[in-house]
C-alpha positions as CSV (number, residue, x, y, z in Angstrom):
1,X,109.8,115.7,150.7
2,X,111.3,117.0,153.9
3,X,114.7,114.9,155.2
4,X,116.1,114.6,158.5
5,X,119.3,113.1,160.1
6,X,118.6,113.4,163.4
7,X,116.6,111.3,165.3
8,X,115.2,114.3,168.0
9,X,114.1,116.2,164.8
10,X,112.5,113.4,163.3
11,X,110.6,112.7,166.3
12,X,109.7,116.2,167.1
13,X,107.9,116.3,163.6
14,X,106.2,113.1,164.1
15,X,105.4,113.8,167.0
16,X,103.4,117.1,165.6
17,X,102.1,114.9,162.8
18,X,100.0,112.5,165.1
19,X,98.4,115.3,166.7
20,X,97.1,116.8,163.9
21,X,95.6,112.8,163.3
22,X,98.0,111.8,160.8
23,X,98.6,108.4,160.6
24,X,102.2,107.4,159.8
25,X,103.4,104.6,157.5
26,X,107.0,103.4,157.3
27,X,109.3,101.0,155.3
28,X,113.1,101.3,156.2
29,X,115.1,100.0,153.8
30,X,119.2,100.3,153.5
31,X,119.4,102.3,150.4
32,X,120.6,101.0,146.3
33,X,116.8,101.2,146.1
34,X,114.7,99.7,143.3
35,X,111.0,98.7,142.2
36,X,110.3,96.7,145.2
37,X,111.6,99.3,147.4
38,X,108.9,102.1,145.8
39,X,106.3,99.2,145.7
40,X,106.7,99.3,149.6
41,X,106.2,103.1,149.2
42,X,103.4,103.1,147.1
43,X,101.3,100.5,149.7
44,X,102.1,102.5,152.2
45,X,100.9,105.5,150.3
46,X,97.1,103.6,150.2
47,X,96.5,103.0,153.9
48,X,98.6,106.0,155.4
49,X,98.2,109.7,155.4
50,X,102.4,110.2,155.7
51,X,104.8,108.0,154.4
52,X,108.5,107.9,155.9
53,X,111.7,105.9,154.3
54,X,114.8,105.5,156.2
55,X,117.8,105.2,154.2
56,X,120.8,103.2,156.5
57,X,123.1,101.0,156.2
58,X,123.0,98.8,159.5
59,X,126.8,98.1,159.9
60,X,125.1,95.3,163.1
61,X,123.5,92.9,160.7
62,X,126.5,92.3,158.4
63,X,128.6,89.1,159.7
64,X,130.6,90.0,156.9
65,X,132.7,93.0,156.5
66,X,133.3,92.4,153.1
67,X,129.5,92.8,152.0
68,X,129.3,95.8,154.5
69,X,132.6,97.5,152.6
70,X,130.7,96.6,149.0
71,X,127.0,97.6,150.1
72,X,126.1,100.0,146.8
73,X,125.1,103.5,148.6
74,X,123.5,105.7,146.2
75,X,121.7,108.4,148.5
76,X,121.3,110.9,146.5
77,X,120.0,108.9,143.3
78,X,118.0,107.2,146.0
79,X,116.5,111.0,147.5
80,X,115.3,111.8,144.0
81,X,113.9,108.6,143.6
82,X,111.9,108.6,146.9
83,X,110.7,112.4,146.1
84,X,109.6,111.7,142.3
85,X,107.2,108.6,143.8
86,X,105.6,111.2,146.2
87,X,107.2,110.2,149.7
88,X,106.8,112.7,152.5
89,X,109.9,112.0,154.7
90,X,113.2,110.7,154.0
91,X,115.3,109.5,157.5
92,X,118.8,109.2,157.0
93,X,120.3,108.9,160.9
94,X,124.0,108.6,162.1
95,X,125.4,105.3,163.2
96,X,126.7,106.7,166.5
97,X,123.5,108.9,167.1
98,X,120.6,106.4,166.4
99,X,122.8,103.9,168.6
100,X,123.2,106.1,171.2
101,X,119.3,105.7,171.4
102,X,118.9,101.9,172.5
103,X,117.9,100.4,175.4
104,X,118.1,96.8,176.9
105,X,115.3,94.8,175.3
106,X,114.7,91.6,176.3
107,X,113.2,89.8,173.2
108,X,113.5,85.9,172.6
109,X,113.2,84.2,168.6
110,X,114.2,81.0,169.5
111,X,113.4,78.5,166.2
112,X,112.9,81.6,163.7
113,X,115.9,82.3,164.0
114,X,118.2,79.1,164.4
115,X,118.1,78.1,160.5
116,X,118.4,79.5,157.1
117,X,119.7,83.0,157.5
118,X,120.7,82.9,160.9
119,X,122.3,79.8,160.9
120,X,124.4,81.0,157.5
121,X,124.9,84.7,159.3
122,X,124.7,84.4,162.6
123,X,123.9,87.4,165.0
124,X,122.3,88.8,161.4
125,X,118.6,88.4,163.0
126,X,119.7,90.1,166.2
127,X,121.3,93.2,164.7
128,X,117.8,93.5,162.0
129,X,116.1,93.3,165.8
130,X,118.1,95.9,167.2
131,X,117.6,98.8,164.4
132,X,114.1,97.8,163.6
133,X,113.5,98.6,167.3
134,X,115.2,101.9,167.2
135,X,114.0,103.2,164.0
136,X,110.1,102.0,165.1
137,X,111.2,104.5,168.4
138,X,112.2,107.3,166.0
139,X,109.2,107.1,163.4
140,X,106.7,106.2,165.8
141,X,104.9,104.4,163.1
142,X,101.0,103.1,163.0
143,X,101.9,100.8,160.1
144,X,104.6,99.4,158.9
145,X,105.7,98.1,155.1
146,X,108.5,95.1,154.6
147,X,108.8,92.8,151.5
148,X,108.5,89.1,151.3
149,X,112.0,88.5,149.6
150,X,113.2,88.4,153.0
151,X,110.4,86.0,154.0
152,X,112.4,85.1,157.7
153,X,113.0,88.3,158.4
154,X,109.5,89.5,158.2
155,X,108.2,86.2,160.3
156,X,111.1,88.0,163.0
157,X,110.4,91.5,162.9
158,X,106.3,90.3,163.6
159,X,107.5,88.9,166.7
160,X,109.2,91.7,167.5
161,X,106.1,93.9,167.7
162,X,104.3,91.2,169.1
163,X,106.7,90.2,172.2
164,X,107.6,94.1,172.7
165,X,103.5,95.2,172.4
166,X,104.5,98.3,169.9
167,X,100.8,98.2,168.3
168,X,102.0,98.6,164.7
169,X,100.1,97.1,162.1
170,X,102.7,95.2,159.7
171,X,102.4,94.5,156.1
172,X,104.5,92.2,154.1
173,X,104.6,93.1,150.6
174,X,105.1,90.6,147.5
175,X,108.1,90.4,146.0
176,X,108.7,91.9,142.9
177,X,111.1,90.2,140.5
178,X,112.7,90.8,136.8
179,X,111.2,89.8,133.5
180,X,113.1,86.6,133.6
181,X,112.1,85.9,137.5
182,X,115.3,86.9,139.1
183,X,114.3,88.7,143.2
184,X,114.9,92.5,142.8
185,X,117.5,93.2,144.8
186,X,120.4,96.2,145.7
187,X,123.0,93.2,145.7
188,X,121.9,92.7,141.9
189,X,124.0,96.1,140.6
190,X,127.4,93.9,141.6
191,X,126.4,91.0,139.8
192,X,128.6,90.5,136.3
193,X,127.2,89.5,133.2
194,X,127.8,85.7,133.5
195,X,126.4,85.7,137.1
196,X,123.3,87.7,135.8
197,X,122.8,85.4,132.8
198,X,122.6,82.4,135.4
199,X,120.7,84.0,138.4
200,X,117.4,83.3,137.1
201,X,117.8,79.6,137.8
202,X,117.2,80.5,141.1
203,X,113.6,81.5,140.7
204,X,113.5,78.5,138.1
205,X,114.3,75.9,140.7
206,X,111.2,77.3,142.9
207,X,108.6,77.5,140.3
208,X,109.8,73.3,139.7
209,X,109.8,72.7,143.9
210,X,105.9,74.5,143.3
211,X,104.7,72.4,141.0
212,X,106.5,69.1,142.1
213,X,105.8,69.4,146.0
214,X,104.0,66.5,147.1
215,X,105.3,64.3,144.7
216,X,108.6,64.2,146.1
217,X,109.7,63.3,149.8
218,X,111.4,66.8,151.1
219,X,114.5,66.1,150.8
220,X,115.1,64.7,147.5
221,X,112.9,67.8,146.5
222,X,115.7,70.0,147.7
223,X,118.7,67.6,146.3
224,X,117.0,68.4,142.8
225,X,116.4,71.9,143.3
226,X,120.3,72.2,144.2
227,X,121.3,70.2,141.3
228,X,119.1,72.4,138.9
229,X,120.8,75.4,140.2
230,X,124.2,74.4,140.7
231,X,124.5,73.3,136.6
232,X,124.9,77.0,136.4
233,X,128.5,76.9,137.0
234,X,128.4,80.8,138.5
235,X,126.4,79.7,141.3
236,X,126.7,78.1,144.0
237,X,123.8,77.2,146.8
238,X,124.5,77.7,150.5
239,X,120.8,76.5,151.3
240,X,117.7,75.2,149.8
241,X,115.3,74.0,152.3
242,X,111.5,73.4,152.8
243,X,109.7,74.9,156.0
244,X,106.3,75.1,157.6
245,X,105.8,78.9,156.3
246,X,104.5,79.6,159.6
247,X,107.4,78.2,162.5
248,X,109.8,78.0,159.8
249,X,110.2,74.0,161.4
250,X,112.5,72.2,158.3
251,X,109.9,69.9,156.8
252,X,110.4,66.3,157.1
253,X,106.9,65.3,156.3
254,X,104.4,67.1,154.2
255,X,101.1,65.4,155.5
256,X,100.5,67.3,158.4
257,X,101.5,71.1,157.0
258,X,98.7,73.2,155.8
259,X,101.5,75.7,154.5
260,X,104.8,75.1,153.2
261,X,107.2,77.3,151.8
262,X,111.1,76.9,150.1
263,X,113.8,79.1,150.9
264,X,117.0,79.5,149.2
265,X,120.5,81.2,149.6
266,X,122.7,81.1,146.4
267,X,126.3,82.6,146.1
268,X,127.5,84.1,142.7
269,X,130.9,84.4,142.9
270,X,131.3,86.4,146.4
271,X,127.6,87.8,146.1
272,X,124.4,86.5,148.3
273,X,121.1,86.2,146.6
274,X,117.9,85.2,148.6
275,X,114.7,84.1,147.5
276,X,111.9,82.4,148.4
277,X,107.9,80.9,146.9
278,X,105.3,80.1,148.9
279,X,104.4,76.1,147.8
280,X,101.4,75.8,149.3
């Protein structure tokens, strides 16, 4: 696995890559990685001849500088782990260099981005913009590889390529979860052991919104859901909501959407869990 830190270099190689006929996959990711990060690797692996990672912490999508400061970075863990599943590149750029890069960009995301996550973080969705944008300029990738955990952002980034014409081909993997249902994610290493014992009540609340949609008006659906959740005394929900899964629009009726999905945003203690099931 070759590793680069400087955009230039990166780009150079790509650059020869593609005209040898290479076709370059790429999933970015922030590091603290985990199965669903390497199930993102191993897709790409399938449809791509090279696979690139980038490992960095985007300090522009935090509203919070607390949960910047406490971010687990574990490169080094995270280089052997990327190297033993096969990867061919690892990109690890500078703040100030890969910054130095952007350009005005003139991209609109209106209703995606007014609820859920960027109503609870807002400016989140426009910094995940910004450094999507400038890592897509570095890699110069024919496909790219994002996971479904973070159902909203992936609906964003697709507009993205589409409003900005980059050509890529996305993908947007399922999530991948723990025996007892809880999302994989980095923020899971600062969880304590009451927090972890509870956090599967998460997932347990949208596996009973599944299989009780459509015999529930919305929102007592989501009342119930909170109330399941919240008799974990470790956990506290900042959202549960229903949505068209394909304008994100808040449901209000279910009659007239063809697919609906639930998204949540649970606290434990000071830590952010996300998750969401598609409900039909």
């Amino acid at each position: 696995m070759l590793t680069f830190f400087h955009p230039h270099e990166l780009s150079t190689h790509i650059h020869t890559l593609k005209k040898e006929g290479k076709r370059i996959g790429f999933f970015p990711t922030m590091g603290a990685l985990h199965v669903g990060h390497l199930s993102l690797l191993e897709a790409c692996k399938l449809t791509c001849d090279i696979s690139v990672c980038s490992i960095f912490v985007n300090p522009t999508q935090f509203t919070n500088p607390d949960d910047l400061a406490n971010y687990p970075r574990s490169e080094k863990t995270d280089a052997a782990a990327l190297e033993m599943a096969g990867c061919d590149i690892l990109f690890i750029p500078d703040k100030q260099e890969i910054y130095a890069l952007e350009k005005p960009m003139s991209v609109t995301f209106d209703s995606l981005i007014q609820g859920f996550e960027g109503a609870s973080r807002p400016g989140h969705f426009e910094g995940v913009a910004r450094i999507v944008r400038l890592l897509f300029e570095c890699v110069q990738p024919d496909e790219a590889f994002f996971g479904l955990k973070d159902y909203q952002q992936c609906l964003v980034i697709e507009e993205l390529v589409k409003q900005l014409d980059l050509g890529i081909i996305l993908h947007f993997i399922p999530t991948k979860r723990e025996a007892d249902g809880l999302a994989m994610s980095s923020r899971n290493q600062r969880l304590n052991v009451l927090q972890r014992q509870a956090a599967p009540a998460i997932y347990q609340a949208l596996l009973w919104a599944k299989s009780h949609v459509g015999h529930y008006p919305p929102a007592e659906l989501e009342k119930a859901c909170i109330a399941q959740i919240e008799k974990e005394p470790a956990l506290r929900v900042d959202y549960f909501k229903l949505a068209d899964a394909h304008t994100l629009e808040p449901l209000v009726s279910q009659e007239k959407t063809s697919s609906i999905i639930a998204l949540t945003a649970v606290f434990a203690g000071e830590i952010r869990l996300i998750d969401n099931l598609l409900l039909k």
